[in-house]
C-alpha positions in Angstrom: 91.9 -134.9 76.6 91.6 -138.5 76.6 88.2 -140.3 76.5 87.6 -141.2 80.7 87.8 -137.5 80.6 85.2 -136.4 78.4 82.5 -139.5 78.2 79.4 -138.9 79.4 76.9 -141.7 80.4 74.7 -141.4 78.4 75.4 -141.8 74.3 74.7 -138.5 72.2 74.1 -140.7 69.1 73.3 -144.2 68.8 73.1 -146.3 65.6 70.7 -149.4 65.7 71.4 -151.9 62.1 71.0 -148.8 60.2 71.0 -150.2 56.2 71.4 -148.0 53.0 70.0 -149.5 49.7 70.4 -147.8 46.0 68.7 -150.1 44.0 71.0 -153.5 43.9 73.5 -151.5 45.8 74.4 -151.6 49.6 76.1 -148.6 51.0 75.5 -149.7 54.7 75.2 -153.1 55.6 73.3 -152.9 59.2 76.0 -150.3 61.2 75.2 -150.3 64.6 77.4 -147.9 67.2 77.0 -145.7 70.2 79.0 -141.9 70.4 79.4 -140.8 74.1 78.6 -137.2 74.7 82.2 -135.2 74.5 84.2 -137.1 72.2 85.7 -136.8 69.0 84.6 -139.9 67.5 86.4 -140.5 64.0 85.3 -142.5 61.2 87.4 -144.3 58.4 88.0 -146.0 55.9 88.8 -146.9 52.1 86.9 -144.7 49.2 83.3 -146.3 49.3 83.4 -147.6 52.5 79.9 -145.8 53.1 81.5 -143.0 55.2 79.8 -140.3 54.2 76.2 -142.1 53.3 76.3 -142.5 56.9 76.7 -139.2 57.6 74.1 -138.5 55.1 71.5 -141.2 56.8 72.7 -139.2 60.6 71.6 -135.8 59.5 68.7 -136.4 57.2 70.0 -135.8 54.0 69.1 -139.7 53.7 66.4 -141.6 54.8 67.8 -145.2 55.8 66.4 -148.3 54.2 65.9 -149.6 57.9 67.2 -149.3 61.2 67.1 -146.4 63.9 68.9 -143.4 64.5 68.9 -142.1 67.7 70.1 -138.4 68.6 69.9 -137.3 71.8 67.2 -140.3 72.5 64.8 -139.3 69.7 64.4 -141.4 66.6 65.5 -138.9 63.9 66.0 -141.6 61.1 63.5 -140.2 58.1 63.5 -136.8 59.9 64.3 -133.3 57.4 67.5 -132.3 58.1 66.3 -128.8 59.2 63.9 -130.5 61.8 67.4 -132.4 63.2 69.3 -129.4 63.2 67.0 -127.1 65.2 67.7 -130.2 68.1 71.0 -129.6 68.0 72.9 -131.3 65.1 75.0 -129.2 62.4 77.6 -130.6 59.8 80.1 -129.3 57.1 80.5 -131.3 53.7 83.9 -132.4 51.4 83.1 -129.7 49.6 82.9 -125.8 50.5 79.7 -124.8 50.3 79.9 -121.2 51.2 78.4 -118.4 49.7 81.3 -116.6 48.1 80.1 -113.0 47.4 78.7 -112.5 50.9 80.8 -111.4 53.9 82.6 -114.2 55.9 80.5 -112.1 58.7 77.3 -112.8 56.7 78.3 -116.5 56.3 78.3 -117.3 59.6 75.1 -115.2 60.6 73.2 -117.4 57.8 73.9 -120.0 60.4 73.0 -118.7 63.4 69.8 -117.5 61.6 68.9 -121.0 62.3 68.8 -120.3 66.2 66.6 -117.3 65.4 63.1 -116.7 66.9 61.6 -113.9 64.7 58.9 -114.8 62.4 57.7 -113.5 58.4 56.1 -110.7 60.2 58.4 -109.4 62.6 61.4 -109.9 59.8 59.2 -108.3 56.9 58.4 -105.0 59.0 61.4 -105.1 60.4 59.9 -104.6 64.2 61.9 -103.8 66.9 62.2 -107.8 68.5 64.1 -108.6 65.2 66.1 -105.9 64.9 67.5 -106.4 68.3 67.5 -110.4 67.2 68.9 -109.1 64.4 72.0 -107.0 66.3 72.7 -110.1 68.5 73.1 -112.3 66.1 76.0 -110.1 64.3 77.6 -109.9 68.2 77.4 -113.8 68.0 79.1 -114.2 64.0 81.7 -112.3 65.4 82.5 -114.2 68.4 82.8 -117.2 66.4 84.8 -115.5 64.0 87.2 -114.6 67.0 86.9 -118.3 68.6 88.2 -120.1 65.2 90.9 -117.5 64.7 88.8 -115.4 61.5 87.9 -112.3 63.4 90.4 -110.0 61.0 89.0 -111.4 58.0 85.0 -110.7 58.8 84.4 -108.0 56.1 85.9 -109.8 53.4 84.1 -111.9 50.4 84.1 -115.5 51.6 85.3 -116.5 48.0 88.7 -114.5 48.4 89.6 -116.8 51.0 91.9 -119.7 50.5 90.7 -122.8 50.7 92.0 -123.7 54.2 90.3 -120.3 56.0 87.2 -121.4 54.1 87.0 -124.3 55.7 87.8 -123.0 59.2 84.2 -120.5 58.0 82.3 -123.3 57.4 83.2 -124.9 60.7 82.3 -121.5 62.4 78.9 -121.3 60.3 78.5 -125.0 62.0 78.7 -123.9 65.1 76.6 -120.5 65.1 74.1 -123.1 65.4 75.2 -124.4 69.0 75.0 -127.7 68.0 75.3 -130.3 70.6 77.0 -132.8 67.9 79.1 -131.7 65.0 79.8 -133.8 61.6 82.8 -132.7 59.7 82.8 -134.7 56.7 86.7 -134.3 55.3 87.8 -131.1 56.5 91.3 -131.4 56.4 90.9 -132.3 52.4 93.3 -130.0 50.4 95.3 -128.5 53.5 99.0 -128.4 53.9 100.6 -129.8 56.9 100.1 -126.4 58.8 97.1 -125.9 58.1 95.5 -129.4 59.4 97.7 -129.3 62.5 95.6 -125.6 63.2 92.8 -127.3 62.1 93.4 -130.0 64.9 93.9 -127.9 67.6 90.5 -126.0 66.6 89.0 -129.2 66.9 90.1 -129.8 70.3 89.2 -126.4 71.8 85.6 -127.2 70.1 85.4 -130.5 72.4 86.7 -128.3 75.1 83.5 -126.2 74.5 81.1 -129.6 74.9 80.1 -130.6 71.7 80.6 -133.7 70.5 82.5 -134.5 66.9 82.2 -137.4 64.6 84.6 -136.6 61.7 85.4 -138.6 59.0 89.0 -138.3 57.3 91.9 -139.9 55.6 94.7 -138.2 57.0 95.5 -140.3 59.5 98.1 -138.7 61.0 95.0 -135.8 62.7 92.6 -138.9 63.3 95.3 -140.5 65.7 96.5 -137.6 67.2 93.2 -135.8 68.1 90.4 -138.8 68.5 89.5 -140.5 71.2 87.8 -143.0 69.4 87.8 -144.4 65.8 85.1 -146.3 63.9 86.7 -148.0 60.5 84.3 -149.1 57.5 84.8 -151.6 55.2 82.2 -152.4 52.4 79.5 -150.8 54.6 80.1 -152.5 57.7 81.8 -151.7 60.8 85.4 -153.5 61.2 86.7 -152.0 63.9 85.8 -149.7 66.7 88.2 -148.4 69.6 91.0 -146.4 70.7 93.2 -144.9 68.0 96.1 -146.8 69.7 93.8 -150.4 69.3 92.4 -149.3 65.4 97.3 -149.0 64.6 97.5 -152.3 65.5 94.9 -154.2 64.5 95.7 -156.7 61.9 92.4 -156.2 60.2 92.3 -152.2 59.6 96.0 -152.6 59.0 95.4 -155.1 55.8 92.1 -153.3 55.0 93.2 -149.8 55.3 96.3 -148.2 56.8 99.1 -150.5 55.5 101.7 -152.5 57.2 103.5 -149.4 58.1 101.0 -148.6 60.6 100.7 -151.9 62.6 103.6 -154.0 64.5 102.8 -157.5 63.3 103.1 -156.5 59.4 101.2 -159.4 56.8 102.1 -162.2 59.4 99.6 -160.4 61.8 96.8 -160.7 59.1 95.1 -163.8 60.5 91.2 -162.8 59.3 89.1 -162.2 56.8 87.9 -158.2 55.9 85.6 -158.7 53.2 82.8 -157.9 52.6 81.1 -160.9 54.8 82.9 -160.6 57.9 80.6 -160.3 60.7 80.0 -156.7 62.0 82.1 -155.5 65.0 79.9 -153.7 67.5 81.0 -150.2 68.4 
Protein backbone atom coordinates (compact mmCIF):
# COMPACT_ATOMS: atom_id res chain seq x y z
CA UNK A 1 0.00 0.00 0.00
CA UNK A 2 1.91 3.00 -0.96
CA UNK A 3 1.44 6.32 0.89
CA UNK A 4 -1.36 8.42 -1.65
CA UNK A 5 -3.23 5.41 -0.58
CA UNK A 6 -3.32 5.49 3.01
CA UNK A 7 -2.63 9.43 3.99
CA UNK A 8 -5.22 11.06 5.53
CA UNK A 9 -5.44 14.94 5.71
CA UNK A 10 -5.09 15.52 8.59
CA UNK A 11 -1.63 14.45 10.70
CA UNK A 12 -2.28 11.74 13.58
CA UNK A 13 0.93 13.03 15.39
CA UNK A 14 2.71 16.15 15.04
CA UNK A 15 6.13 17.17 16.51
CA UNK A 16 6.68 20.99 17.14
CA UNK A 17 10.98 21.58 18.23
CA UNK A 18 10.43 18.97 20.72
CA UNK A 19 14.07 19.11 22.90
CA UNK A 20 15.34 16.37 25.39
CA UNK A 21 17.99 17.56 28.04
CA UNK A 22 19.87 15.16 30.71
CA UNK A 23 21.83 17.44 32.41
CA UNK A 24 24.73 18.68 29.82
CA UNK A 25 23.37 16.16 27.49
CA UNK A 26 21.03 16.60 24.41
CA UNK A 27 19.16 13.67 23.26
CA UNK A 28 16.85 15.77 20.91
CA UNK A 29 17.95 18.79 19.46
CA UNK A 30 14.40 20.61 18.43
CA UNK A 31 12.69 17.53 16.17
CA UNK A 32 9.85 18.76 14.47
CA UNK A 33 7.67 16.30 12.06
CA UNK A 34 4.13 15.53 11.10
CA UNK A 35 2.79 11.47 10.68
CA UNK A 36 -0.36 11.29 8.38
CA UNK A 37 -3.05 9.05 9.69
CA UNK A 38 -2.44 5.37 7.95
CA UNK A 39 1.14 5.15 7.44
CA UNK A 40 3.89 3.29 8.55
CA UNK A 41 6.17 5.92 9.35
CA UNK A 42 9.78 4.58 10.20
CA UNK A 43 12.42 6.08 12.16
CA UNK A 44 16.35 5.57 11.99
CA UNK A 45 19.28 5.85 12.62
CA UNK A 46 22.84 5.19 14.27
CA UNK A 47 22.97 3.92 18.15
CA UNK A 48 22.24 7.30 20.11
CA UNK A 49 20.60 8.97 17.52
CA UNK A 50 17.75 9.75 20.18
CA UNK A 51 15.41 7.18 18.52
CA UNK A 52 13.89 5.83 21.16
CA UNK A 53 14.00 9.08 23.75
CA UNK A 54 11.66 10.23 21.13
CA UNK A 55 9.55 7.60 21.47
CA UNK A 56 9.83 7.94 25.13
CA UNK A 57 8.92 11.96 24.96
CA UNK A 58 5.67 10.64 22.35
CA UNK A 59 4.09 8.34 24.85
CA UNK A 60 4.88 9.97 28.17
CA UNK A 61 7.37 7.96 29.51
CA UNK A 62 9.41 11.44 29.13
CA UNK A 63 8.48 14.78 29.65
CA UNK A 64 10.26 16.99 26.97
CA UNK A 65 12.52 19.80 27.95
CA UNK A 66 10.35 21.98 25.47
CA UNK A 67 8.35 21.86 22.52
CA UNK A 68 4.84 20.29 21.79
CA UNK A 69 3.50 17.09 21.03
CA UNK A 70 0.48 16.88 19.40
CA UNK A 71 -1.68 13.47 19.13
CA UNK A 72 -4.70 13.49 17.57
CA UNK A 73 -4.66 17.55 18.06
CA UNK A 74 -4.24 17.56 21.77
CA UNK A 75 -1.02 18.61 23.43
CA UNK A 76 0.06 15.40 25.27
CA UNK A 77 3.69 16.46 25.81
CA UNK A 78 4.01 16.14 29.94
CA UNK A 79 0.98 13.95 29.86
CA UNK A 80 1.19 10.15 32.06
CA UNK A 81 1.49 7.72 29.68
CA UNK A 82 -1.73 5.92 30.93
CA UNK A 83 -3.74 9.25 30.31
CA UNK A 84 -2.21 9.07 26.45
CA UNK A 85 -3.03 5.60 26.04
CA UNK A 86 -6.71 5.63 27.05
CA UNK A 87 -6.78 8.39 23.69
CA UNK A 88 -5.66 5.94 21.65
CA UNK A 89 -1.81 5.49 21.74
CA UNK A 90 -0.09 2.01 22.68
CA UNK A 91 3.67 0.96 22.16
CA UNK A 92 5.92 -2.13 22.55
CA UNK A 93 9.70 -1.73 23.85
CA UNK A 94 13.35 -3.33 22.65
CA UNK A 95 12.84 -5.46 25.25
CA UNK A 96 9.97 -8.12 25.99
CA UNK A 97 8.19 -7.15 28.67
CA UNK A 98 5.65 -9.84 29.08
CA UNK A 99 4.59 -11.42 31.94
CA UNK A 100 6.01 -14.95 31.65
CA UNK A 101 4.04 -17.20 33.94
CA UNK A 102 0.69 -15.97 32.84
CA UNK A 103 -1.19 -17.34 29.81
CA UNK A 104 -0.36 -15.69 26.39
CA UNK A 105 -4.38 -15.38 26.63
CA UNK A 106 -3.91 -13.50 29.94
CA UNK A 107 -1.24 -11.28 28.37
CA UNK A 108 -3.18 -9.84 25.94
CA UNK A 109 -6.37 -9.42 28.20
CA UNK A 110 -3.99 -7.26 30.63
CA UNK A 111 -4.23 -5.00 27.64
CA UNK A 112 -7.46 -4.81 26.70
CA UNK A 113 -8.16 -4.29 30.41
CA UNK A 114 -7.15 -0.82 29.52
CA UNK A 115 -10.38 -0.40 27.29
CA UNK A 116 -12.35 -1.71 30.31
CA UNK A 117 -15.29 0.27 31.92
CA UNK A 118 -15.89 -1.55 35.28
CA UNK A 119 -14.83 0.11 38.36
CA UNK A 120 -13.25 -1.13 42.20
CA UNK A 121 -16.70 -1.97 43.01
CA UNK A 122 -18.23 -3.69 40.26
CA UNK A 123 -14.55 -5.75 39.83
CA UNK A 124 -14.35 -6.43 43.74
CA UNK A 125 -18.02 -7.96 43.97
CA UNK A 126 -17.68 -9.38 40.95
CA UNK A 127 -21.26 -7.89 39.72
CA UNK A 128 -22.80 -9.05 36.74
CA UNK A 129 -21.63 -5.74 34.33
CA UNK A 130 -18.00 -7.02 34.90
CA UNK A 131 -18.43 -10.38 34.49
CA UNK A 132 -20.04 -9.94 31.21
CA UNK A 133 -17.08 -7.13 30.65
CA UNK A 134 -15.14 -9.59 31.88
CA UNK A 135 -16.27 -12.60 29.18
CA UNK A 136 -15.91 -10.07 26.32
CA UNK A 137 -12.82 -9.21 26.88
CA UNK A 138 -11.45 -12.97 26.77
CA UNK A 139 -13.66 -13.10 23.20
CA UNK A 140 -11.54 -10.02 22.21
CA UNK A 141 -7.72 -11.68 23.52
CA UNK A 142 -8.66 -14.30 21.43
CA UNK A 143 -9.35 -12.58 18.29
CA UNK A 144 -6.18 -10.91 18.49
CA UNK A 145 -4.55 -14.02 19.13
CA UNK A 146 -6.14 -15.31 15.87
CA UNK A 147 -5.45 -11.90 13.81
CA UNK A 148 -1.45 -12.09 14.61
CA UNK A 149 -1.32 -15.83 13.88
CA UNK A 150 -1.07 -16.94 18.02
CA UNK A 151 -4.51 -18.43 18.38
CA UNK A 152 -2.97 -22.18 18.95
CA UNK A 153 -0.64 -21.09 21.48
CA UNK A 154 -3.34 -19.11 23.91
CA UNK A 155 -3.11 -21.44 26.91
CA UNK A 156 0.46 -21.66 27.10
CA UNK A 157 3.01 -19.62 29.61
CA UNK A 158 4.11 -16.64 27.73
CA UNK A 159 7.75 -17.34 28.90
CA UNK A 160 7.81 -20.84 26.94
CA UNK A 161 7.54 -18.92 23.90
CA UNK A 162 10.52 -18.16 21.69
CA UNK A 163 11.52 -14.96 21.46
CA UNK A 164 10.08 -14.21 18.01
CA UNK A 165 6.21 -15.41 19.11
CA UNK A 166 6.80 -13.19 22.10
CA UNK A 167 7.21 -10.42 20.23
CA UNK A 168 4.30 -11.04 17.81
CA UNK A 169 2.32 -11.20 21.89
CA UNK A 170 3.39 -8.04 22.70
CA UNK A 171 2.30 -6.58 19.47
CA UNK A 172 -1.18 -8.22 20.05
CA UNK A 173 -1.20 -6.91 23.85
CA UNK A 174 -0.63 -3.43 21.89
CA UNK A 175 -3.32 -3.63 20.04
CA UNK A 176 -6.12 -5.10 22.54
CA UNK A 177 -5.93 -1.52 23.28
CA UNK A 178 -7.41 -0.29 19.71
CA UNK A 179 -4.99 2.12 19.47
CA UNK A 180 -5.26 4.61 16.78
CA UNK A 181 -1.23 4.87 16.61
CA UNK A 182 1.15 2.10 17.36
CA UNK A 183 4.99 2.57 18.45
CA UNK A 184 7.10 -0.50 17.91
CA UNK A 185 10.33 0.32 19.26
CA UNK A 186 12.81 -2.54 17.55
CA UNK A 187 10.71 -5.44 17.07
CA UNK A 188 12.44 -7.20 14.65
CA UNK A 189 15.62 -7.28 17.20
CA UNK A 190 16.81 -10.89 17.57
CA UNK A 191 14.61 -12.48 14.64
CA UNK A 192 15.84 -14.65 11.83
CA UNK A 193 15.12 -13.73 8.35
CA UNK A 194 11.71 -15.71 8.52
CA UNK A 195 10.68 -14.43 11.24
CA UNK A 196 10.96 -10.46 10.36
CA UNK A 197 9.57 -11.14 6.87
CA UNK A 198 6.17 -12.59 9.08
CA UNK A 199 6.71 -9.86 11.18
CA UNK A 200 6.44 -7.45 8.08
CA UNK A 201 3.56 -8.75 6.62
CA UNK A 202 1.72 -8.49 10.25
CA UNK A 203 2.64 -5.02 10.05
CA UNK A 204 0.99 -4.42 6.93
CA UNK A 205 -2.31 -6.18 7.57
CA UNK A 206 -2.21 -3.87 10.98
CA UNK A 207 -2.15 -0.62 8.52
CA UNK A 208 -4.72 -2.42 6.60
CA UNK A 209 -6.84 -2.31 9.89
CA UNK A 210 -6.32 1.76 10.18
CA UNK A 211 -3.88 2.29 12.64
CA UNK A 212 -1.04 4.19 12.12
CA UNK A 213 2.73 2.81 12.85
CA UNK A 214 5.85 4.64 13.67
CA UNK A 215 8.52 1.97 14.12
CA UNK A 216 11.96 2.46 14.76
CA UNK A 217 14.54 -0.28 13.44
CA UNK A 218 17.86 -1.20 12.05
CA UNK A 219 17.12 -3.78 9.71
CA UNK A 220 16.82 -2.00 6.93
CA UNK A 221 16.00 -4.43 4.61
CA UNK A 222 11.88 -4.48 6.56
CA UNK A 223 12.07 -0.45 6.89
CA UNK A 224 12.36 -0.26 3.01
CA UNK A 225 10.19 -2.84 2.06
CA UNK A 226 7.22 -2.04 4.34
CA UNK A 227 7.33 1.94 5.02
CA UNK A 228 5.94 4.42 3.36
CA UNK A 229 7.86 6.95 4.90
CA UNK A 230 11.21 7.15 6.80
CA UNK A 231 12.46 9.74 9.30
CA UNK A 232 16.49 9.31 9.94
CA UNK A 233 18.26 10.90 13.15
CA UNK A 234 21.48 11.95 13.58
CA UNK A 235 22.87 13.38 16.91
CA UNK A 236 19.25 14.21 17.86
CA UNK A 237 18.17 15.98 14.83
CA UNK A 238 16.27 15.13 11.94
CA UNK A 239 18.48 14.54 8.63
CA UNK A 240 16.26 13.22 6.41
CA UNK A 241 12.55 12.67 5.98
CA UNK A 242 10.83 10.92 2.83
CA UNK A 243 10.15 8.09 0.77
CA UNK A 244 12.22 4.93 1.48
CA UNK A 245 13.29 5.15 -2.20
CA UNK A 246 14.49 9.19 -1.43
CA UNK A 247 16.16 8.24 2.41
CA UNK A 248 18.65 4.91 -0.45
CA UNK A 249 19.88 7.58 -2.14
CA UNK A 250 20.57 10.38 -0.25
CA UNK A 251 24.10 11.24 0.05
CA UNK A 252 23.62 12.30 3.62
CA UNK A 253 21.89 9.11 5.26
CA UNK A 254 24.12 7.07 3.00
CA UNK A 255 27.53 8.69 4.75
CA UNK A 256 25.70 8.99 8.05
CA UNK A 257 24.05 5.65 8.24
CA UNK A 258 23.40 2.99 5.56
CA UNK A 259 26.86 2.87 3.79
CA UNK A 260 27.78 3.29 0.33
CA UNK A 261 26.23 0.09 -0.63
CA UNK A 262 22.89 1.55 -0.23
CA UNK A 263 23.14 4.75 -2.41
CA UNK A 264 24.19 5.16 -6.32
CA UNK A 265 26.57 8.05 -6.01
CA UNK A 266 28.99 6.15 -3.45
CA UNK A 267 31.67 8.88 -1.34
CA UNK A 268 31.67 11.14 -4.46
CA UNK A 269 27.89 11.83 -3.75
CA UNK A 270 28.76 12.99 -0.12
CA UNK A 271 28.78 16.73 -0.90
CA UNK A 272 27.37 17.97 2.92
CA UNK A 273 27.99 18.06 6.19
CA UNK A 274 25.92 15.45 8.89
CA UNK A 275 27.16 16.54 12.04
CA UNK A 276 25.90 17.35 14.63
CA UNK A 277 25.21 21.22 13.46
CA UNK A 278 23.60 20.70 10.27
CA UNK A 279 20.48 22.49 10.12
CA UNK A 280 17.29 20.31 10.83
CA UNK A 281 15.41 18.96 7.78
CA UNK A 282 11.70 19.39 8.23
CA UNK A 283 9.62 16.28 8.06
Amino acid sequence: MGESAVRSADPVLELHDVRMHFGGLVALKGISASIPRGVIQSVIGPNGAGKTTLLNCISGLLRPTSGRVLFQGEAVQGKPPHAIARRGLSRTFQHVALFPRMSVRENVMVGRHARTHAGFWASGFRLPFMRTEEAQIRTDAEAWLDFVGLGAERDLPAGALPLGKQKILEIARALATDPVLILLDEPAGGLNTRETEELGELLKRIQEKGVTIVLVEHDMNLVMDISDRVLVLHFGQVLACGSPAEIKDNPDVIQAYLGEDWGDGGSEAHGRSSGPDKEETPC
